[in-house]
N, C-alpha and C positions, 0 to 999 in steps of 0.2 A: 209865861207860856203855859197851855191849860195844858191837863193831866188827861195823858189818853185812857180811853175805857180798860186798854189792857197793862199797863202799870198801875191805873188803882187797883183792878182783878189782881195782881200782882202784890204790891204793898199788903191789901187785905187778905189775901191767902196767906203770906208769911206771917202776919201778927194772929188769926183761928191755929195756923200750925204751931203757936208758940204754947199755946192751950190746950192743942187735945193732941194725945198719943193714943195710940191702939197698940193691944196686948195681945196674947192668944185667945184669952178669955174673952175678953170683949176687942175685939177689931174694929179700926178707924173704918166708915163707909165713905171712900173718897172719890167725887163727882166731877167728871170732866165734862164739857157740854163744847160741839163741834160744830160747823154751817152743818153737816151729815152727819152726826149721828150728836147719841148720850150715851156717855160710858160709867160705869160703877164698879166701885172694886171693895173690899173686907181686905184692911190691911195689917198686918202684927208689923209695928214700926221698930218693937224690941229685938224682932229677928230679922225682920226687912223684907218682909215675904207676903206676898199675896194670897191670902186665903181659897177666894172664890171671886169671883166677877160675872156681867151681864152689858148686854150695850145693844145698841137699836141692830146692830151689826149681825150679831147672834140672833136675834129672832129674825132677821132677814127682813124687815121694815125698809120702806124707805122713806114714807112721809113724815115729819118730828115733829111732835103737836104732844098735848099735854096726855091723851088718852096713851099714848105710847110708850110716855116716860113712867107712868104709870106700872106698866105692861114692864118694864126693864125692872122696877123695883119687885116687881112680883118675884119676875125669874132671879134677881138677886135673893130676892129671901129663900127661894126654893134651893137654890144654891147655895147659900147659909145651913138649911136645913143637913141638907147631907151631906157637907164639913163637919155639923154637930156643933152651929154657931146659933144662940137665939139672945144675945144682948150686944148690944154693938155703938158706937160714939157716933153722931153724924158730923161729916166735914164738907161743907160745903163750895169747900173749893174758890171760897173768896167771892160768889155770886150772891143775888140777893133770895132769901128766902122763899120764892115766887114763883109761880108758874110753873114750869119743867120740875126745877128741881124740887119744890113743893111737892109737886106730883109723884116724883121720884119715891120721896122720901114717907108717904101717906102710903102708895104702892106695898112700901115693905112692912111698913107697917102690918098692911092689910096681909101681907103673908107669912106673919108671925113675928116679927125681927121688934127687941124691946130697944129702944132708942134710952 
């Protein structure tokens, strides 16, 4: 029987979560992607808490195209900023490199956040 798209997303998000933890210092950036939105969060896995987050939701977007996710990683890093976060682990959420979350991830880049 073939492997659906969402137990490998699955499988493959538990074996990246076996490798990166996020601290206070540096916080995991953990990416959900939705048919309606993309969401982002900075997470301290040592105390279980949410730092700061952004998602297409919060800018009040509703088309989801690469220019957007982009736009989420900004206001994540902006969000970063005043927590007093600028180095952070990327977790990809078990997706591939590409597209959204590429964009995502260039986004925060571009808003100060060191990967």
């Amino acid at each position: 029987m073939a492997i659906t798209k969402t137990a490998r997303r699955k499988r493959l998000r538990l074996g990246i979560r076996r490798k990166i933890s996020g601290t206070a210092e540096r916080p995991r950036v953990s990416v959900f992607k939705s048919n309606k939105g993309i969401y982002a969060q900075l997470i301290d896995d040592v105390n279980g808490k949410t730092l700061a987050s952004a998602s297409t939701k919060e800018l009040g977007k509703q088309n989801l195209n690469v220019e957007v996710a982009k736009e989420v990683g900004k206001k994540l890093a902006e969000n970063a900023k005043s927590a007093g976060i600028e180095s952070v682990v990327f977790d990809r959420g078990g997706y591939p490199y590409h597209g959204r979350v590429k964009s995502l991830a260039d986004g925060a880049r571009e808003g100060g956040l060191k990967f």
